[in-house]
C-alpha positions in Angstrom: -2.5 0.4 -20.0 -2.7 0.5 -16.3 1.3 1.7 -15.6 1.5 4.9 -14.3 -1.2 6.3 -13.5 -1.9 9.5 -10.7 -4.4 7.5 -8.2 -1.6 4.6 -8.6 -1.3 3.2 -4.7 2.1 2.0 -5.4 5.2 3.7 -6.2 5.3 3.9 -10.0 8.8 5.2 -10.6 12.3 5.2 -8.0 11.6 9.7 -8.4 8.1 8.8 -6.9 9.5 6.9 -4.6 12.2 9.6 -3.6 9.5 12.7 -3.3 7.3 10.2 -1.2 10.2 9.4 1.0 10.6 13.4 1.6 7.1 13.4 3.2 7.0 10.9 5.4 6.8 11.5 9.5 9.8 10.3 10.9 8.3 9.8 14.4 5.4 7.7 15.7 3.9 11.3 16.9 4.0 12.7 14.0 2.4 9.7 12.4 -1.3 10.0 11.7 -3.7 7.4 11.3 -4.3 4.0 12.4 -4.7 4.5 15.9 -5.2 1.1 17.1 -2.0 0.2 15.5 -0.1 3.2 16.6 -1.1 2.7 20.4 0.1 -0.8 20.0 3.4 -0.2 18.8 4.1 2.6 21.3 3.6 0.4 24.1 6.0 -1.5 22.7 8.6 0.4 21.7 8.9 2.1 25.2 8.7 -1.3 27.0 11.4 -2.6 24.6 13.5 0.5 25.1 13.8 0.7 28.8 14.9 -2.8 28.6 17.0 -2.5 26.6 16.1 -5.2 24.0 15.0 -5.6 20.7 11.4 -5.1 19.8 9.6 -7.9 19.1 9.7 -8.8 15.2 6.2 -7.2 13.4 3.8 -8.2 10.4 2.0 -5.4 8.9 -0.5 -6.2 5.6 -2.7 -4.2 4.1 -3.4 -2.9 0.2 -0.4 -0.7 -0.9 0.0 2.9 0.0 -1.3 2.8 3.6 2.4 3.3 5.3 3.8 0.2 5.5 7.5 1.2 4.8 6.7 4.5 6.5 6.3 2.5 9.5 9.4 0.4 9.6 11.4 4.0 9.1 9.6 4.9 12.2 10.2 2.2 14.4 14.0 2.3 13.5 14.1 6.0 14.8 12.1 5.5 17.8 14.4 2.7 18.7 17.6 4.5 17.8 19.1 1.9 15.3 19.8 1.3 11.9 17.5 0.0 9.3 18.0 -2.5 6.6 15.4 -2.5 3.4 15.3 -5.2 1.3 12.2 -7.0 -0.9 11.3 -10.6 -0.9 11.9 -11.1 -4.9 15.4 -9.6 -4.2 16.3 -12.5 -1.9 16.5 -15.9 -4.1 19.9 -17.7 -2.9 20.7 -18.4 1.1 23.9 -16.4 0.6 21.9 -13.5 0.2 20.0 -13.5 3.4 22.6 -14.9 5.7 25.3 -11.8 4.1 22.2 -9.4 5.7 21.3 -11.0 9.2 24.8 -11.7 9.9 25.8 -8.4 9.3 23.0 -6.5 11.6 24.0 -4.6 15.0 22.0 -5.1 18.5 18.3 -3.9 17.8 18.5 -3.2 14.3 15.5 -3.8 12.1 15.5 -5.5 8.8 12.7 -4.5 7.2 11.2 -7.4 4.1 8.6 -5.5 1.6 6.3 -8.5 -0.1 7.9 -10.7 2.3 5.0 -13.3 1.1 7.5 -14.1 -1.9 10.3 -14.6 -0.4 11.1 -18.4 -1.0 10.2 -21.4 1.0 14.0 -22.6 1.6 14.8 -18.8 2.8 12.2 -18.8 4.9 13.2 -21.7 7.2 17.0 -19.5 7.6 14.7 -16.9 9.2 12.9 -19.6 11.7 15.7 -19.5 13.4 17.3 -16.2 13.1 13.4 -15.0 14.5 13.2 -17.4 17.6 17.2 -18.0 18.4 19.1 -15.9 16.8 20.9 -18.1 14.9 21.3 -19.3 11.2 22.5 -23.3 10.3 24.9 -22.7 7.5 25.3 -25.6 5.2 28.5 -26.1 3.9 29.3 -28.5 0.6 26.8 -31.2 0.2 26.4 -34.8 0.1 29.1 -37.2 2.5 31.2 -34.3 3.2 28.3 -31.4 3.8 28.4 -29.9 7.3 26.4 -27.7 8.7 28.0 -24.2 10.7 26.2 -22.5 13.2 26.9 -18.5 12.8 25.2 -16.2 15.9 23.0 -13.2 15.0 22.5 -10.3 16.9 19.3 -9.5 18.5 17.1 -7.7 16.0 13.8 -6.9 14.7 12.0 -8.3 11.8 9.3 -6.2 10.4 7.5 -7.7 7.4 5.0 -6.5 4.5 2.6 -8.0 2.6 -0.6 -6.8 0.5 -1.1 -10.3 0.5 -1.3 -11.8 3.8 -3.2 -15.5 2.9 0.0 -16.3 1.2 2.1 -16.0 4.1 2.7 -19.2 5.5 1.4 -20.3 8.8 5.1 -21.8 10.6 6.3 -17.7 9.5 2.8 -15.9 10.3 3.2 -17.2 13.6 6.6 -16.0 14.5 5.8 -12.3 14.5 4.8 -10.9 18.0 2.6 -8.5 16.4 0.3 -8.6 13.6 -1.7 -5.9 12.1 -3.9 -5.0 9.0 -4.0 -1.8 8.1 -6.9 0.5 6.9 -8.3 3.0 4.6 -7.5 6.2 5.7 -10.9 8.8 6.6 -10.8 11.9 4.9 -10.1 13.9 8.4 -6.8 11.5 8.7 -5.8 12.4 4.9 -6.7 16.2 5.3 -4.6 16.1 8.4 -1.6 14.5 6.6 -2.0 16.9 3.5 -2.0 20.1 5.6 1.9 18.3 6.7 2.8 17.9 3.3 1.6 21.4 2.3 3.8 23.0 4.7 6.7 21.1 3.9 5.9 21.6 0.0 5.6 25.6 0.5 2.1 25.3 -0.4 -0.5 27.6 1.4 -2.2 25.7 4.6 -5.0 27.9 5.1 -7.5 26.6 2.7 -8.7 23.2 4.2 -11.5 23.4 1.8 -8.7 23.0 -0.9 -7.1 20.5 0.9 -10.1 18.9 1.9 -11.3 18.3 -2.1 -7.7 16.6 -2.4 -8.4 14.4 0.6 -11.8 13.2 -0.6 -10.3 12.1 -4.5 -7.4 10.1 -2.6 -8.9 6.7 -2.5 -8.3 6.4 1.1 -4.4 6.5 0.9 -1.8 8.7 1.8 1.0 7.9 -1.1 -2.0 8.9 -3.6 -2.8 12.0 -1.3 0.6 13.4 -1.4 0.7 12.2 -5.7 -2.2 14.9 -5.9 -1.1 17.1 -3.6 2.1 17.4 -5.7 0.4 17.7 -9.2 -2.0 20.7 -7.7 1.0 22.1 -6.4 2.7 22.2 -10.1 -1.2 24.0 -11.3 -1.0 26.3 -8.8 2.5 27.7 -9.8 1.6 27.5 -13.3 -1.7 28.7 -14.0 -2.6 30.7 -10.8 0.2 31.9 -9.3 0.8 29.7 -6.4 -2.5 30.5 -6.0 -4.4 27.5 -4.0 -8.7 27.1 -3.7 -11.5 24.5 -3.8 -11.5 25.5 -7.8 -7.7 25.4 -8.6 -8.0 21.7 -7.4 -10.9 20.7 -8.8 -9.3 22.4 -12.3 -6.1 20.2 -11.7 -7.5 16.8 -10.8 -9.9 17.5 -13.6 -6.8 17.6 -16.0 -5.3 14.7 -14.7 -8.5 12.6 -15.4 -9.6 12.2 -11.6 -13.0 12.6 -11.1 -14.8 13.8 -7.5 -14.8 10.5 -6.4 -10.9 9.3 -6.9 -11.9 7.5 -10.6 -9.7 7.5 -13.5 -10.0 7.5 -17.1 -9.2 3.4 -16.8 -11.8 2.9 -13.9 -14.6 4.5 -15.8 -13.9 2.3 -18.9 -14.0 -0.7 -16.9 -17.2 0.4 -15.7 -18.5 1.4 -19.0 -17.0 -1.8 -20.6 -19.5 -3.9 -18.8 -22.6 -1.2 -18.8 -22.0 -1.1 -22.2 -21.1 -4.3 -23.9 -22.1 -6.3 -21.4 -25.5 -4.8 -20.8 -24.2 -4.7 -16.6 -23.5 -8.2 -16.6 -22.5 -10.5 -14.6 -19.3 -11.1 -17.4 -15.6 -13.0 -16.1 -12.9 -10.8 -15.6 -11.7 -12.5 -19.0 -14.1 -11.3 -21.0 -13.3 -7.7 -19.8 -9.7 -7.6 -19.7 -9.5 -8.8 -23.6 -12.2 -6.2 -24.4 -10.2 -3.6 -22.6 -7.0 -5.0 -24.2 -5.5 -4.9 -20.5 -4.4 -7.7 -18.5 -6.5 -9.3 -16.5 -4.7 -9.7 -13.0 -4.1 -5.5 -13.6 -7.5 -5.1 -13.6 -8.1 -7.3 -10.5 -5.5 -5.6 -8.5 -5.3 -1.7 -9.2 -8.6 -1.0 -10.6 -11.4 -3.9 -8.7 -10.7 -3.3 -5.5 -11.7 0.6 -5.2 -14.8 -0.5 -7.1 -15.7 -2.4 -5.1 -15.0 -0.5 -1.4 -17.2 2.0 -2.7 -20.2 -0.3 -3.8 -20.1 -0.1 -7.9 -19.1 -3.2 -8.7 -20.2 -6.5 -7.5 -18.4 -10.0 -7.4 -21.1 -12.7 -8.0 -20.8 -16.4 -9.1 -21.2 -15.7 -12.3 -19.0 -13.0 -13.0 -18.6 -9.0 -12.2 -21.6 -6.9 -12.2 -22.4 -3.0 -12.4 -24.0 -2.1 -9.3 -26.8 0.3 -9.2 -24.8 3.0 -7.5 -21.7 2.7 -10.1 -24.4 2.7 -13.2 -25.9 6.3 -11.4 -22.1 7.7 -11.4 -21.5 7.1 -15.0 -25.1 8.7 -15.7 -26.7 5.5 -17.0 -30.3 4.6 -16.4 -31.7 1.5 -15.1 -34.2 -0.5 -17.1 -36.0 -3.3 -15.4 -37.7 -5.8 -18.3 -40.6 -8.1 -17.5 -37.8 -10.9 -16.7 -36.4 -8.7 -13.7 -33.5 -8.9 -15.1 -31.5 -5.0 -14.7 -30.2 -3.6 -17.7 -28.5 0.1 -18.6 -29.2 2.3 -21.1 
């Protein structure tokens, strides 16, 4: 129920995936956003280029959509090397790994996407790889296993996660530099929309257009340039390439994305428990098999926005309709003799 849809932070398809890769900056000064980060990493990269070395190895977590991947593309072209993309999932057997690292150049960077899953007995190859480069081979196995000892080159590791408590601490603490990354403000996203405008052949003089875009993008640039995309396709179509504040609104509207970055699925979450269960609290249970969705869907793609923007609340006894999210959907509060909040 939840696959595919617009305000989607990840990439839903590999075509998604392609027209996002189009937009991204491809230096660290045409990056915007997360300017804490960004400072850090330029530091860095020049120190690490006039000496010559490889930059130290780099954990970046952080919801999806933020610029993670976007990131590692970067730091491969500001250190003038090539870059390796792989996923944790895709690694399961040694052979795998080692085939990789021992096949990387002087400064590369391997970049690991949900490096969290990547499995215990790979992790321990990368230990050393990270610290000496170096990987301890084994070779057979009981009385006649021996272990070979193959050299890597110097490289950098740079690993994502949206789920950085699963990372273990022995890996965690093997990466020089560590960094969450934010929501995006609406100035960063208008700033990265008036980029992807230009290079879309879309009109950059209506910021107010832009600006609507920005503000219905969840705080995330791979939804941003999503919307950006499907205005685009309105614009040609109905208006003739014509682009304003209304054109947007009219195109978001038709997608199902409301002024405030809701879809059709977050509003009947929210109604689902103003509804049926009278606000709550009620467990995510009870609301996924009313839904008919899955309940680990609705705790990832769909609670967490909910939450940033204060209509849903986590309690001990289950979710709850916030006061703020019952106003959105144009409910009324009741308060009975009890105290106990109810909508109508």
């Amino acid at each position: 129920m939840a696959t595919h849809r617009i305000i989607a932070a990840d990439a839903s398809t590999p075509q998604d995936e392609q027209l996002n890769l189009a937009l991204r900056p491809q230096s660290l000064a045409e990056y915007v956003g997360q300017p804490a980060l960004t400072e850090k990493l330029d530091i860095t990269l020049q120190a690490s280029r006039q000496r010559g070395e490889a930059m130290e190895h780099v954990l970046l977590h952080g919801p999806p959509g933020l610029g993670k991947t976007t990131l590692a593309h970067i730091i491969s072209n500001e250190m003038g090397t090539h870059l390796t993309v792989t996923a944790g999932p895709a690694l399961t057997k040694p052979g795998d790994l080692v085939g990789i690292l021992t096949k990387l150049q002087p400064r590369d960077v391997l970049f690991i996407d949900e490096i969290h899953r990547l499995p215990i007995a790979l992790e321990e190859y990368l230990y050393s790889a990270m610290e000496d480069y170096k990987i301890d081979v084994q070779i057979d196995s009981g009385m006649h296993a021996k272990t070979i000892t193959l050299p890597v080159q110097p490289f950098t590791l740079i690993g994502a996660t949206t789920r950085a408590g699963l990372i273990s601490s022995p890996m965690r603490s093997r990466f020089g530099l560590s960094h969450n990354l934010e929501f995006y403000s609406e100035a960063d996203l208008l700033s990265i929309l008036m980029r992807s405008a230009g290079l879309l052949d879309m009109p950059t003089d209506q910021p107010e257009a832009l600006s609507t875009v920005a503000s219905r993008s969840r705080g995330t640039p791979r939804i941003a340039n999503r919307l950006l995309r499907r205005v685009r396709d309105f614009s040609q179509v109905k208006h003739n390439n014509t682009l304003n504040a209304t054109v947007v609104d009219q195109a978001l509207k038709l997608e199902g994305v409301d002024a405030l970055g809701l879809d059709e699925l977050d509003r009947k979450y929210l109604r689902c428990i103003a509804e049926v269960y009278e606000g709550g609290p009620v467990g995510l249970e009870a609301v996924a098999a009313t839904l008919g969705d899955d309940a680990g869907t609705l705790e990832q793609a769909v609670e967490p926005y909910l939450l940033q923007i204060g209509f849903l609340a986590r309690t001990r006894k289950g979710r709850q309709l916030t006061k703020a999210g019952a106003e959105h959907l144009g409910l009324k509060i009741k308060v009975q003799d009890d105290a106990e909040p109810l909508f109508e």
